[in-house]
N, C-alpha and C positions, 0 to 999 in steps of 0.2 A: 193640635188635638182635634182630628178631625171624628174620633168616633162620641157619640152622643150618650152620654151616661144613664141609667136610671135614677141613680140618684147622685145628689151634687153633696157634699159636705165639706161647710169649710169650717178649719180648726183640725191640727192633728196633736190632737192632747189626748190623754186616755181613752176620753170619752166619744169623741170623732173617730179617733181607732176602732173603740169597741163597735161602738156601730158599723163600721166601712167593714170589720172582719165577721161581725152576723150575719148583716145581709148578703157577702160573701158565701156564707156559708150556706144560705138557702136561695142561692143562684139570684141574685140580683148583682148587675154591675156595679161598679160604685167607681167615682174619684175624689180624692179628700184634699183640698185646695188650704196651703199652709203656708204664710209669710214667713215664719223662719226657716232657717237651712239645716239646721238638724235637730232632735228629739231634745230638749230643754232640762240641764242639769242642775237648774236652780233648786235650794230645799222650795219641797212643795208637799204634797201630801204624800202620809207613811204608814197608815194604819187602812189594812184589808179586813172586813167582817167578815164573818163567818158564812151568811150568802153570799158574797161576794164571788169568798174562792169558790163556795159549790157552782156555780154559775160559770166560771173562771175554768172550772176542772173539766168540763166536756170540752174544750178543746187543749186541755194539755199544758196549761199556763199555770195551774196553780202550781205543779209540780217546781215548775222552773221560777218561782216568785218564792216557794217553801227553800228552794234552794241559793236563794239570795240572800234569805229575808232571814226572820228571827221570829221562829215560834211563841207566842206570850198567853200562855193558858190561864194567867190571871191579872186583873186592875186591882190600882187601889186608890181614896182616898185617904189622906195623911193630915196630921197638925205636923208644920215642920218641928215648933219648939218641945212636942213632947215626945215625938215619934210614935202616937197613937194613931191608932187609923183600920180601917175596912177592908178587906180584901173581895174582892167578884173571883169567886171560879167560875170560867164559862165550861168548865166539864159537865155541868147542869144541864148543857146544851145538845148534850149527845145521842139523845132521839131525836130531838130537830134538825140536825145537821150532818155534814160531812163530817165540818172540821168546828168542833166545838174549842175555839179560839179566836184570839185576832194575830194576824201577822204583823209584822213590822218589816216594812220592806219599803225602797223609796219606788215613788209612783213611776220612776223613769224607765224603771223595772219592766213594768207591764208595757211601756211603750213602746220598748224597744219588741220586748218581745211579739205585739203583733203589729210592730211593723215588718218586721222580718217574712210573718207568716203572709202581712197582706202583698208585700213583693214577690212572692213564689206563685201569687193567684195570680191568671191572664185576665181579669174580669174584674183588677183593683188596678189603679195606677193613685200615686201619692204624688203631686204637682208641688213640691215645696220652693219654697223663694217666691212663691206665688199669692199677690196680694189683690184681695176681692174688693173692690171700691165700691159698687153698686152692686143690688139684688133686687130682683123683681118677679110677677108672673102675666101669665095669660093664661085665654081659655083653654088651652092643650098643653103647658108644662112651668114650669118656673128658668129662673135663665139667673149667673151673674159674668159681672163685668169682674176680667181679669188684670192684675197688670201684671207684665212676664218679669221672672228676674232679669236684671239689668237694667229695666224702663223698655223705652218702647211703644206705640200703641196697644193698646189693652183689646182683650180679646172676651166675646163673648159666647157662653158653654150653655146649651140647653140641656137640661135633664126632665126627668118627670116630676119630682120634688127637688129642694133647696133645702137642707140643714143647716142650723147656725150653732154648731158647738165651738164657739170663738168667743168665748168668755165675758166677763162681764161689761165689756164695751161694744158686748156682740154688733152687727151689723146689721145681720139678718135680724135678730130683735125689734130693730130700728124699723126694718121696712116690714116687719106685722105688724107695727104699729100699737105694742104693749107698753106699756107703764112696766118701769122697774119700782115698784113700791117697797119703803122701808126706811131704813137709816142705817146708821154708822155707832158703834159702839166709841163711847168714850174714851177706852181704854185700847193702848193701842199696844200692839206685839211684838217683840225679838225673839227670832231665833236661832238658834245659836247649834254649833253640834261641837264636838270635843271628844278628845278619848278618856280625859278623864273616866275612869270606876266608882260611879257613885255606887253601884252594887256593895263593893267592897267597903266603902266607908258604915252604907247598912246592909248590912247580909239579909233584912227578910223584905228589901226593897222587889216590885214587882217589875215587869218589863217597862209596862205602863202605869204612871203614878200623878196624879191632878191631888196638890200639896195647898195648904194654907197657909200663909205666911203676913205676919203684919204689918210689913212691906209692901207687899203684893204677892199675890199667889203666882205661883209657877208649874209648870213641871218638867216630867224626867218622861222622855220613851229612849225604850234601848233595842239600837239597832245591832245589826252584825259587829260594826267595827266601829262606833260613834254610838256615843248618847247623843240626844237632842234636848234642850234644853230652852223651853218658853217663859220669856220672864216678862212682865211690863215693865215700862217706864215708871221713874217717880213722876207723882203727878207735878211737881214745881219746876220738874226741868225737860228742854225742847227734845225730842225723838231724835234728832242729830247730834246732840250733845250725849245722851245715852246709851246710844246705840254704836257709839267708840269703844273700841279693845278695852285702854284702858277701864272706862268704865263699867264694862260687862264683868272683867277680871274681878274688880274691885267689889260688885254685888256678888260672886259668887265667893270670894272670902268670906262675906262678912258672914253669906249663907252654910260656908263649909269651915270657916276658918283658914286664917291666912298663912299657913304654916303648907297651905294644899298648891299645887303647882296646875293651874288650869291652861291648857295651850288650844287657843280656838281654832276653829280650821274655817269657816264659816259663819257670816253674822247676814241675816236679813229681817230688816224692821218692814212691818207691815201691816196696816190698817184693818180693820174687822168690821166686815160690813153681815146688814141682816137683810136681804132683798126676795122680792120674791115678783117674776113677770104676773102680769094680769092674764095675759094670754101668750098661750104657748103653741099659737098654730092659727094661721090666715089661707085658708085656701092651701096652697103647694108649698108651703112656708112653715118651717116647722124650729123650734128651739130646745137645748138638752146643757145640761150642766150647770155651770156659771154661769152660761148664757140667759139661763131663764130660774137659778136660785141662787144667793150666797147666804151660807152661816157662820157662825160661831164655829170654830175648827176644836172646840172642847167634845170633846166624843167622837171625832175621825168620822164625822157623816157625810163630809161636804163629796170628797171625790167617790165613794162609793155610790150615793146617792146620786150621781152624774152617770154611772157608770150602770145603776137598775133601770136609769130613764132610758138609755141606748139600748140596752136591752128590749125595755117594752116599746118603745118607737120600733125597733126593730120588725118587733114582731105586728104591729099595726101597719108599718110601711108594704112588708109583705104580703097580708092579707088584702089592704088596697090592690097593691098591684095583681093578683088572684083573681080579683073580683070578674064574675062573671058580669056581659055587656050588658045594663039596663038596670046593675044593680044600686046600691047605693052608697058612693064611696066616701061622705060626708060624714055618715052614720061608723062607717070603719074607722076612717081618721081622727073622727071627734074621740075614740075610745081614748087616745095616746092622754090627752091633754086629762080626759074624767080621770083616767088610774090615777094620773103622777100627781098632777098639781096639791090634792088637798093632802095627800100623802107626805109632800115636801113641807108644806104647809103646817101641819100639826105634829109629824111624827119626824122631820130631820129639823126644819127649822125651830119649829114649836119646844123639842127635847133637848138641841142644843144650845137654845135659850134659858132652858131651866138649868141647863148643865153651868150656863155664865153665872146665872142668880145664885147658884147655891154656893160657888168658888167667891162670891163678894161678900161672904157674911162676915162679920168686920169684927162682934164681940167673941171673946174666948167662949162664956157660953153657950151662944148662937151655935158653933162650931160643935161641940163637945155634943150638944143635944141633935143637932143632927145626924154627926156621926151616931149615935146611942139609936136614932130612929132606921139608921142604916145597917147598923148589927141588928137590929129586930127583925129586919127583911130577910139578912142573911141566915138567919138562925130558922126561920119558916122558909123549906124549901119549896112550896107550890109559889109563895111570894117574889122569893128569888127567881124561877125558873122563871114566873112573869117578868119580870122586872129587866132580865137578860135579854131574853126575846125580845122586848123594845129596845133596851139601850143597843143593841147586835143588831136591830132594824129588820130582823123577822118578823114581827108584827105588823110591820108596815108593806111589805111584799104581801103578806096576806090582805092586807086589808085592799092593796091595789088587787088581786084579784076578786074580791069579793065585788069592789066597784067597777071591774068590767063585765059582771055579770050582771050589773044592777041596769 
């Protein structure tokens, strides 16, 4: 690799993608440095907001994600035992938006797709099986240490910045030198996908449904050709003990009744963390994603919110590089970190924390009266329309521009 990049980004998840095919797109080089050997088909994130795809559609991706994926024009919250419950129409959203919905489409989708696009660019190169052991800078650019696939001595790549969209064990984190502050939820996650038709067992079940149950709450999104299905553990028994066929089969009888035939196709148990980096930028050293948030995966904020950061880094890495000679490129770069972080902060992490507390209410009651305060919102449409705009995370796009002009 003997040509020297403008910018370095290691991780090729959504979010390392979106980035490497921005700056692409407004003539910056880029190379995206990725220890695994192809795009990662594990369940992982499945739900596109409604910014997202507007964002997504100038270059041509939401088309092909609409065509993957499964349009869901509305959510709901449910009581399982009574089948009462709320429904969100995001058609509310149709002066705000393009695409006043969420999509349901798995995130490997988007992957694929601009990896494909960033292989057609001379000014992208994608280095996979390539693992970055060190990262560091100096006075004229940032630099990491590579190791080639197959081993080998490790080779080192100057660029003008360093991105670390390498997830929550980030690297580059490491060498900013941020605190990943927060914890870990109690409560820990399977999920699960199936062909089973819950639609069918309820006909006015929504795409996407966040259910109460006194077991533990679950829920239902529905994709193309699979529901998915999130349950927790019981609390008295071990997450490898639960997280067995038979046992998952077993909670979805007791959920559906056992007379129903569930055949899983995939099971993944996994931990819920709430973090958030202190700093998301040292000099030429910059973080995006997982790297520098995790949340609560209740409201589908986590990979989109990864995915408004590459975005707006995007568009601060550029105007650095712009910057006339003697100006001040501190003052540009510092923008990335002012938009995003307090935005992650209050309006993805903050909202999908509420989204946890409210699925924990334990008494029937408790339930029933929320729900009640939830049909009041929906019944006043200037309430709703508020209410969408934050949970769809248009409020929080706004608020990050209002903070780069502060």
């Amino acid at each position: 690799m003997s040509a020297q990049p403008h910018i370095l980004i290691v991780g090729a998840g959504p979010v390392g993608l979106t980035l490497a095919y921005a700056l692409v797109q407004s003539g910056v080089a880029v190379t995206v440095l990725e220890a695994e050997a192809a795009v990662s088909r594990q369940l992982r994130a499945s739900t596109f907001h409604p910014p997202t795809l507007d964002m997504l559609d100038a270059w041509g991706i939401t088309a092909e994600l609409i065509a993957q994926g499964r349009i869901t024009p509305t959510w709901q919250i449910r009581l399982h035992e009574t089948g009462e419950h709320v429904n969100f129409d995001l058609s509310v959203l149709k002066d705000d938006t393009a695409h006043p919905y969420r999509l349901q489409c798995e995130q490997a989708v988007l992957s694929d797709a601009l990896e494909a696009r960033l292989k057609r660019e001379p000014s992208a190169r994608i280095w996979r099986g390539a693992r970055v052991v060190d990262v560091g800078q100096h006075a004229g650019g940032a630099w990491v240490e590579v190791q080639p696939p197959g081993g080998g001595p490790t080779e080192r790549i100057e660029a003008a910045y360093v991105v670390g969209c390498d997830g929550a064990h980030s690297l580059v984190r490491k060498a900013i030198g941020s605190d990943f502050e927060g914890g870990t939820y109690p409560d820990t996650t399977m999920l699960v996908t199936t062909h089973f038709d819950f639609g069918a067992l309820w006909p006015n079940l929504a795409g996407v449904n966040y259910i109460w149950q006194d077991e533990g709450t679950y829920s239902l999104l529905h994709l193309p050709k699979v529901w998915r299905v999130s349950l927790h553990p019981l609390a008295d028994r071990p997450l490898e003990e639960e997280a067995q066929p038979e046992r998952i089969i077993g909670r979805l009888h007791k959920l559906f009744g056992a007379e129903h035939r569930f055949e899983l196709q995939e099971i993944r148990p996994y931990r819920v963390h709430k973090r958030l980096a202190s700093r998301w930028r040292a000099g030429r050293l910059f973080i995006a994603g997982d790297a520098a948030h995790l949340n609560n995966p209740k409201g589908g904020m986590g990979m989109n919110g990864g995915i408004h950061d590459a975005i707006c880094l995007s568009q601060t890495l550029v105007r650095a590089l712009n910057s006339a000679p003697g100006s001040a490129p501190d003052a540009v770069l510092d923008a990335y970190e002012r938009q995003r972080l307090p935005v992650v902060r209050d309006d993805i992490i903050g909202q999908a924390d509420r989204n946890h507390a409210r699925m924990q209410l334990r008494s029937l009651d408790e339930r029933r009266t929320s729900l009640a305060q939830l049909q009041a919102l929906i019944d006043d449409r200037d309430r709703l329309r508020k209410h969408l705009r934050n949970t769809s995370m248009l409020d929080g796009l706004e608020r990050a521009r209002q903070l780069a002009q502060a």
